[in-house]
LUMLOKE-599440 format. One record per residue: x, y, z of N, C-alpha, C, O, CB in turn. Coordinates in steps of 0.02 Angstrom, whole numbers, padded with zeros to 5 digits, always signed. Each point is the difference from the previous one (the first is absolute). Glycine has a CB too. Layout:
<pts>
XYZXYZXYZXYZXYZ/...
</pts>
This chain:
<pts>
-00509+01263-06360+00060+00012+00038+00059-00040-00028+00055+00010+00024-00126+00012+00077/+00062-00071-00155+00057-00041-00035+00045+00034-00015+00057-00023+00007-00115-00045-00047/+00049+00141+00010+00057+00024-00048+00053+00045+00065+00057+00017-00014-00150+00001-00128/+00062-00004+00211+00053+00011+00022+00030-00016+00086+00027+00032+00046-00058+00045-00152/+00004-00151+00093+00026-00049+00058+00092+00017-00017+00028+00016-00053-00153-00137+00054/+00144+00114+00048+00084-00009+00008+00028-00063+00026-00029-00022+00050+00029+00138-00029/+00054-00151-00046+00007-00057+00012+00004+00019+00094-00040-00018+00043+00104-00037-00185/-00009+00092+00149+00021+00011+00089-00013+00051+00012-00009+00044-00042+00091-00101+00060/-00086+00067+00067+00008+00050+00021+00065+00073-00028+00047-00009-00038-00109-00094+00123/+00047+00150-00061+00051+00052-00010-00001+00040+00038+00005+00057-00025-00002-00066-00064/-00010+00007+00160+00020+00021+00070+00064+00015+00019+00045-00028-00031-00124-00030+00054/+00094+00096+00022+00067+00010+00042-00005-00032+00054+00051-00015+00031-00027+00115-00065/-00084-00118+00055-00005-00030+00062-00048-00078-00013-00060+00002+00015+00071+00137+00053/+00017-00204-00096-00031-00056-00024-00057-00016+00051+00018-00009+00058+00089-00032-00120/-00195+00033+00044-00037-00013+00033-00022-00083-00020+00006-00020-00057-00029+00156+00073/+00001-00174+00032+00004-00090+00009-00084+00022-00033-00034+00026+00045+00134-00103+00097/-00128+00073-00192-00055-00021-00003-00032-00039-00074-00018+00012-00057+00020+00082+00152/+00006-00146-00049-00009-00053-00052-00055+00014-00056+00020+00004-00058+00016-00083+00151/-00104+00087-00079-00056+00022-00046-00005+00076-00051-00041+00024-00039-00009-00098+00139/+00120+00091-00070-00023+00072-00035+00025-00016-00061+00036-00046-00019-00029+00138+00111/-00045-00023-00133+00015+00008-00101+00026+00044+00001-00030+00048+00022-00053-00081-00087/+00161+00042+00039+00021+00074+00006-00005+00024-00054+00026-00031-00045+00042+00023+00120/-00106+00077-00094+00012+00029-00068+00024+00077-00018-00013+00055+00023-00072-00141-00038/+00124+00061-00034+00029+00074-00017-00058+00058-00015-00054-00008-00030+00162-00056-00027/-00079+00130+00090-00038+00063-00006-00019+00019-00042+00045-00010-00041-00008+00034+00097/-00087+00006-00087-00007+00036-00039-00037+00071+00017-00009+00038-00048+00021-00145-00011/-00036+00131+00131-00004+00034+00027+00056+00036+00053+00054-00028+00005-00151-00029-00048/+00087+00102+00073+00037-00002+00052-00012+00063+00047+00007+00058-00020+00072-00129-00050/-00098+00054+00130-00026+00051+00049+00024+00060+00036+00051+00002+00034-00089-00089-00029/-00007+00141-00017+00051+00060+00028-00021+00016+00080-00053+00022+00023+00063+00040-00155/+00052-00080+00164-00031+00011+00075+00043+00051+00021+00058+00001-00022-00100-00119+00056/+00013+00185+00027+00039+00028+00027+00019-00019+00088-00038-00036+00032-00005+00114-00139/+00093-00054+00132-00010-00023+00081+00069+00032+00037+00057+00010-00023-00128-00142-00004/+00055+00139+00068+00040+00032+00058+00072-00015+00016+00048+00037+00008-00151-00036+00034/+00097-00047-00040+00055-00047+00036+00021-00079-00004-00048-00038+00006+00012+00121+00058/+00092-00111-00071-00007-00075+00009+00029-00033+00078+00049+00020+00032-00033-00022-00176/-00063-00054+00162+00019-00019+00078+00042-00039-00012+00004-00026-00056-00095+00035+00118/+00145-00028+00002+00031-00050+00022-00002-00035-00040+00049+00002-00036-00060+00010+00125/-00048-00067-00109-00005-00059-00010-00019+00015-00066-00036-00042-00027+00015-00013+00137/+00038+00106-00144-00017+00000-00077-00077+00045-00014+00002+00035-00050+00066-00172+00036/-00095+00138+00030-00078+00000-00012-00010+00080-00003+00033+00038+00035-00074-00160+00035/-00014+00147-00121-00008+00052+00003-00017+00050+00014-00042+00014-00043+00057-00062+00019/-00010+00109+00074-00048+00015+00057-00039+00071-00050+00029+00024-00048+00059-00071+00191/-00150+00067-00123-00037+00060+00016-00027-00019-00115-00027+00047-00029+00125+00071+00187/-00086-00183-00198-00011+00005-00054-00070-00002-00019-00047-00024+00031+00152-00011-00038/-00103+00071-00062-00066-00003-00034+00005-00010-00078+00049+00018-00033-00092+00059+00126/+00004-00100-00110+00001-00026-00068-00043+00062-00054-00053+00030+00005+00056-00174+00052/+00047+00141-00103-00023+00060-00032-00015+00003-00081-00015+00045-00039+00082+00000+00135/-00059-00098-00100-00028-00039-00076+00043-00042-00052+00057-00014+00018-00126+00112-00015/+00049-00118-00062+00038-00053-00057+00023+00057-00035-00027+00050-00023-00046-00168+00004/+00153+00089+00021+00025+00008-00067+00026-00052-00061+00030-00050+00020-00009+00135+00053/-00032-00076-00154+00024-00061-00014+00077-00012-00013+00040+00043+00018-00152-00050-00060/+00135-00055+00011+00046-00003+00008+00081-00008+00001+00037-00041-00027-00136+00045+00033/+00110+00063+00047+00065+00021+00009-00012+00008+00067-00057+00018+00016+00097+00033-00124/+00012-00063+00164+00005+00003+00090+00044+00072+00002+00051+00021-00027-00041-00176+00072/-00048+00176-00006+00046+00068+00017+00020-00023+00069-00023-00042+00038-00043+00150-00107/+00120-00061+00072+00040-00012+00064-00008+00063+00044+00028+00003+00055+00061-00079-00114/
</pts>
């Protein structure tokens, strides 16, 4: 996991956790889903497999 620890986080929303290792992607997950709630979160989703990597929007 050495070659792709990240020095910091790279969030929009900064999480306090001291122990974590953040590492850059080299995967990246294709999920589908319904809707997003209130509070951000994703409703009715399912995960639908790896792609490598490039993030689709």
């Amino acid at each position: 996991m050495d070659t792709v620890v990240s020095p910091k986080q790279k969030l929009t929303k900064p999480i306090r956790k001291p122990k974590a290792t953040w590492v850059e992607p080299k995967f990246y997950a294709d999920i589908e889903y319904r809707d997003i709630t209130s509070e951000g979160l994703l409703r009715a989703s399912s995960f639908k497999g790896l792609s490598k990597g490039t993030r689709r929007s």
